[in-house]
C-alpha positions as a printed NumPy array, in Angstrom:
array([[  0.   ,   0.   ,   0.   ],
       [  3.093,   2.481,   0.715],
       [  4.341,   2.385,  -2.508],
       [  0.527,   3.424,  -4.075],
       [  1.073,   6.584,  -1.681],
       [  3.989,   7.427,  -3.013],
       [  2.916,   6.801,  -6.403],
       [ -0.079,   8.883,  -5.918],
       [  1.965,  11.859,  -4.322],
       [  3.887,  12.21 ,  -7.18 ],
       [  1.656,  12.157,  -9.261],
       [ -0.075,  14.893,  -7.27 ],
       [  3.057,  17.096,  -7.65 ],
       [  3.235,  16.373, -11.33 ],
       [ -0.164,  17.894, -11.548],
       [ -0.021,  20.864,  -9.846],
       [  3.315,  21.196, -11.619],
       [  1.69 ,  20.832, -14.956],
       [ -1.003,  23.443, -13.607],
       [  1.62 ,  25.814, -12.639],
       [  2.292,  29.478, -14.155],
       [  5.98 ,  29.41 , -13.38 ],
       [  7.956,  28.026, -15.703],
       [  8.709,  24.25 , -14.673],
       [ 12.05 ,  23.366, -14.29 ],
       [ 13.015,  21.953, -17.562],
       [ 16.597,  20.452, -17.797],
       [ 19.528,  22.698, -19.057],
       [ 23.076,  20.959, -19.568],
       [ 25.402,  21.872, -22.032],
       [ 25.338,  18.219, -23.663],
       [ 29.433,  18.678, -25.126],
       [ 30.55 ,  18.764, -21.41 ],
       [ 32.522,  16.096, -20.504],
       [ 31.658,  16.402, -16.674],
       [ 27.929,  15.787, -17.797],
       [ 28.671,  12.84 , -20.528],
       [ 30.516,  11.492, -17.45 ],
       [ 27.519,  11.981, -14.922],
       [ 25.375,  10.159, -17.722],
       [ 27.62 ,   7.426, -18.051],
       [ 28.029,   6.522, -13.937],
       [ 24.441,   6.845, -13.647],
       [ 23.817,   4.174, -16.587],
       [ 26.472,   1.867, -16.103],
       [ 26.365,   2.205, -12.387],
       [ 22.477,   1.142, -12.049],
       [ 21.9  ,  -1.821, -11.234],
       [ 18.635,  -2.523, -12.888],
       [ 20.817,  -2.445, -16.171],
       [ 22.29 ,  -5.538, -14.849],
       [ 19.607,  -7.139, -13.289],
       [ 17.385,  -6.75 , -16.807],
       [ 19.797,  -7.974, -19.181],
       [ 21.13 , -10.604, -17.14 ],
       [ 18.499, -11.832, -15.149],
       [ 15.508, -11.691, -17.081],
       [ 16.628, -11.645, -20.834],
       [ 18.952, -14.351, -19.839],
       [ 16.342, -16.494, -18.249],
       [ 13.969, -16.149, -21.041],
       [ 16.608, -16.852, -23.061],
       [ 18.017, -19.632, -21.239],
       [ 13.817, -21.66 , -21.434],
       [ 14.579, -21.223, -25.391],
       [ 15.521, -24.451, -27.306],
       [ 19.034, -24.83 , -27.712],
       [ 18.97 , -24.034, -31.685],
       [ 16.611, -21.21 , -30.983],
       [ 19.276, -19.584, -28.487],
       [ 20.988, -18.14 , -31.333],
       [ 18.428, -16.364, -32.703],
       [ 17.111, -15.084, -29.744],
       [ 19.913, -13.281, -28.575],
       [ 20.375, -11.876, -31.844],
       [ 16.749, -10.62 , -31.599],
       [ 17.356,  -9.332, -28.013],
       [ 20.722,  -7.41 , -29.433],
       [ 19.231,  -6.157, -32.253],
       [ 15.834,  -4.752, -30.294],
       [ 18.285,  -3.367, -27.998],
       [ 20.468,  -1.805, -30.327],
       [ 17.188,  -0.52 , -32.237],
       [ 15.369,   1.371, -29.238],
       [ 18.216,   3.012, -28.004],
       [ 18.866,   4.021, -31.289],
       [ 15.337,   5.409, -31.529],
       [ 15.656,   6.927, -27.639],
       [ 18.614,   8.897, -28.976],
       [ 16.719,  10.429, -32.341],
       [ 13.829,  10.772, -30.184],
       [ 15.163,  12.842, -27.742],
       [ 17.385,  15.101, -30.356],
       [ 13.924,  15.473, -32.761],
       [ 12.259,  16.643, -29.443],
       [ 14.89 ,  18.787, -27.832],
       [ 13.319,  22.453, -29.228],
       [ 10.433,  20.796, -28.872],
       [ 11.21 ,  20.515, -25.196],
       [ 12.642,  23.762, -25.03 ],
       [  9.305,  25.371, -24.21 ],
       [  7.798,  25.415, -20.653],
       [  4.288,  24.643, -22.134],
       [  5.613,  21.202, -23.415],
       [  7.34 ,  20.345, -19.696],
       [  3.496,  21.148, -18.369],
       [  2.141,  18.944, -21.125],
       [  4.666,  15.881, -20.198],
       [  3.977,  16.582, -15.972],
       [  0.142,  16.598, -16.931],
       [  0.505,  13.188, -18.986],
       [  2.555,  11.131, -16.542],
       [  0.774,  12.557, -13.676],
       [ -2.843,  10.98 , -15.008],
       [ -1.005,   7.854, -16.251],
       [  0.163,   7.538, -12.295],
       [ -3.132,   8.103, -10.955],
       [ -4.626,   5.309, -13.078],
       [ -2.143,   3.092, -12.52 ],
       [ -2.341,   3.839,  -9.007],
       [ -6.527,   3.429,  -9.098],
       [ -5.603,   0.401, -10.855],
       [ -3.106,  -1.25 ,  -8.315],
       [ -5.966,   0.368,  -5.187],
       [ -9.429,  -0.822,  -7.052],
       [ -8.898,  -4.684,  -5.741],
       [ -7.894,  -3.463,  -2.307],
       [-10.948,  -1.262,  -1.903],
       [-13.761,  -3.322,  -4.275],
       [-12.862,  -7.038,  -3.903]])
């Protein structure tokens, strides 16, 4: 149940973030620093959930595959991988000005503030309404 609070307070602060007349505070690096390419780095590499989703879980599904099929599934799981972060990084350069206006930080608070809430009702309704 604590982590349904939590969800649902942040989700709260999105919100009144998103309903907010200040101007939100929208990320500003200078993306050629090496300080900040370093800061990126440690905080991907360093994560452990990078570990503990490409070893533990793509390598157990891969492990239940048949022993010809192994092949072909991590080449599948490379090249999926190699293909979103791909699309992450074009993504995020095609919506930099994009993202360079306050209005569009509102816009993302206000979206991922309602999807938390839902989720949240979601994860509550079969505590509440067995």
């Amino acid at each position: 149940m604590n982590k349904k609070v939590i969800m649902i307070g942040l989700a709260v602060i999105l919100l009144v973030s998103a309903c907010g007349t200040g101007e939100p505070a929208a990320p500003t690096m200078d993306p050629n620093s090496i300080v900040n390419t370093a800061q990126a780095a440690a905080f991907t590499l360093l994560n452990p959930h990078v570990y503990l989703d490409t070893v533990l879980l793509v390598g157990a599904v891969g492990a239940q595959q048949a022993p010809p099929w192994r092949g072909f599934f991590l080449a599948g799981a490379c090249a999926a991988s190699a293909l979103w972060f791909t699309a992450l990084g074009y993504g995020a350069a095609r919506l930099a000005p994009w993202f360079a206006r306050p209005t569009a930080w509102r816009r993302l608070d206000a979206i991922v503030g309602v999807t938390m809430l839902v989720l949240a009702a979601m994860l509550t309704r079969p505590l509440l309404w067995p």
